[in-house]
C-alpha positions as CSV (number, residue, x, y, z in Angstrom):
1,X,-3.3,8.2,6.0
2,X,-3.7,9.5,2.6
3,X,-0.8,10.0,-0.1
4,X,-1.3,12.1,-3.0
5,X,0.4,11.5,-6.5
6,X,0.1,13.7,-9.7
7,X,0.9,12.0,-13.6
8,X,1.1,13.6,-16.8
9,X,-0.9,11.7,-19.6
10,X,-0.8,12.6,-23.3
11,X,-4.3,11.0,-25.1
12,X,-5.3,10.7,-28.7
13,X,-8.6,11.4,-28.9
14,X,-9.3,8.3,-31.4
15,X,-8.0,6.1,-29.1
16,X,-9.8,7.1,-25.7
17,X,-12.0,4.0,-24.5
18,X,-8.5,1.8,-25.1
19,X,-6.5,4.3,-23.1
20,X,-8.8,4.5,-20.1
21,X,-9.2,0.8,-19.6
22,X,-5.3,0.3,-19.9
23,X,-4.9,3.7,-17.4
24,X,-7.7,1.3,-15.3
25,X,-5.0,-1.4,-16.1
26,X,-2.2,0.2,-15.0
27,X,-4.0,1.9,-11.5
28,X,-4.6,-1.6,-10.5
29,X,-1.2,-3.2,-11.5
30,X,0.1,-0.3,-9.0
31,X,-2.0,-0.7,-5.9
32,X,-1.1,-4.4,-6.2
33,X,2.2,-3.5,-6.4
34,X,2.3,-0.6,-3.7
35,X,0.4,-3.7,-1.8
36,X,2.9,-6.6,-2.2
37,X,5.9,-4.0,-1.3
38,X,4.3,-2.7,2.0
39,X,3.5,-5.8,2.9
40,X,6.8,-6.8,3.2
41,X,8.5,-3.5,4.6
42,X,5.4,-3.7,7.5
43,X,6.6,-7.3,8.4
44,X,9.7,-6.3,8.8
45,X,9.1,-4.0,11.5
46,X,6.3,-5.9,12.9
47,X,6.8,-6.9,16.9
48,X,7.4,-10.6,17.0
49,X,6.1,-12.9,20.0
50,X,4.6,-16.2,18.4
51,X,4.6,-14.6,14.8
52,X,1.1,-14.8,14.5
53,X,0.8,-11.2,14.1
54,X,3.5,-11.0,11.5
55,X,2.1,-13.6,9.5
56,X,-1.5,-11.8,9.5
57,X,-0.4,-8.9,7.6
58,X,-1.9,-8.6,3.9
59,X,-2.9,-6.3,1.8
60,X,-6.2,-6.0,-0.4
61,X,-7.2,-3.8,-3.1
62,X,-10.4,-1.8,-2.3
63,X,-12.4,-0.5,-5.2
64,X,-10.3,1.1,-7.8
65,X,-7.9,3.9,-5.7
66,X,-7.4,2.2,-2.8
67,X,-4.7,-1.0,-1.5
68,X,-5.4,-1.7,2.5
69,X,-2.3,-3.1,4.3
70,X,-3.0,-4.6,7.6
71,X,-3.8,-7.3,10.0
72,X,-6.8,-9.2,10.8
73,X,-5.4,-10.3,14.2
74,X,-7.6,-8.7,16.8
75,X,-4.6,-7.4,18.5
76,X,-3.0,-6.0,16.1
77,X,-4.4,-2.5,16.8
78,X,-3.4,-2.5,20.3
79,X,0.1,-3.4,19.5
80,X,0.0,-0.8,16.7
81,X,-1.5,2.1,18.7
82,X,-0.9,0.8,22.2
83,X,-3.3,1.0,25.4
84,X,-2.6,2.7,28.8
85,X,-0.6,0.3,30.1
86,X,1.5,-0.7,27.2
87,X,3.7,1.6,24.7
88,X,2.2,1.8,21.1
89,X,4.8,-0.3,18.4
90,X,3.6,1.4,15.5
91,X,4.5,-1.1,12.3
92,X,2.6,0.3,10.1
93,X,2.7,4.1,9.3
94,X,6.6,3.9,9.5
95,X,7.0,2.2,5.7
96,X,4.3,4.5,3.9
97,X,6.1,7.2,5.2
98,X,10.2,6.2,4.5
99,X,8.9,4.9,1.4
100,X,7.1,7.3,-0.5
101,X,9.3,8.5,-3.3
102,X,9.9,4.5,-3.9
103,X,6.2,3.9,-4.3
104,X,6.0,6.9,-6.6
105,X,8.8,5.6,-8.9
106,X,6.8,2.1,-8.8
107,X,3.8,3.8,-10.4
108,X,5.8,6.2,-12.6
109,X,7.7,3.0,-13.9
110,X,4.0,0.9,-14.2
111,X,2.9,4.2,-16.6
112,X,5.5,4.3,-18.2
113,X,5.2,0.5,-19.6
């Protein structure tokens, strides 16, 4: 799942190697931040048996557009997605959708600094 967000940046052209690296800056201040927030909204709709599953969830940032929330538990996708004889639990697409105006706001507010 993919989201999309568009920002408005005014440059001087004098000053363009300092504003990229503090854009570069800023893009990776918010996918940590997106990161640390899902985390927490995931766990809190997470099934919970032993709590092993809920305690697996992280989130990493991949390269410089991308922060991966998951789990590392190798069942974590069958609880997520379910199997044929039990109903998917889907803890994970749930917050990135409900919360997609607050991560935008996040970033705006990160840009903004």
């Amino acid at each position: 799942m993919g989201s999309n967000f568009d920002f408005k940046l005014n440059i001087n052209e004098n000053n363009i190697p300092l504003a990229i690296s503090e854009l570069r800056n800023k893009k990776r201040r918010i996918l940590e931040t997106w990161g640390l927030f899902l985390v927490t909204q995931v766990k809190k709709l997470t099934p919970v048996d032993t709590g092993r599953l809920r305690n697996s969830i992280t989130h990493e940032v991949e390269g410089e557009n991308t922060v991966a929330v998951g789990s590392n538990v190798e069942y974590a996708k069958y609880v997520c997605l379910g199997t044929r004889k039990m109903k998917a639990r889907d803890f994970l697409t749930p917050p990135f959708k409900k919360n997609k105006d607050k991560l935008k706001t996040m970033a705006e507010n990160i840009l903004k600094e």
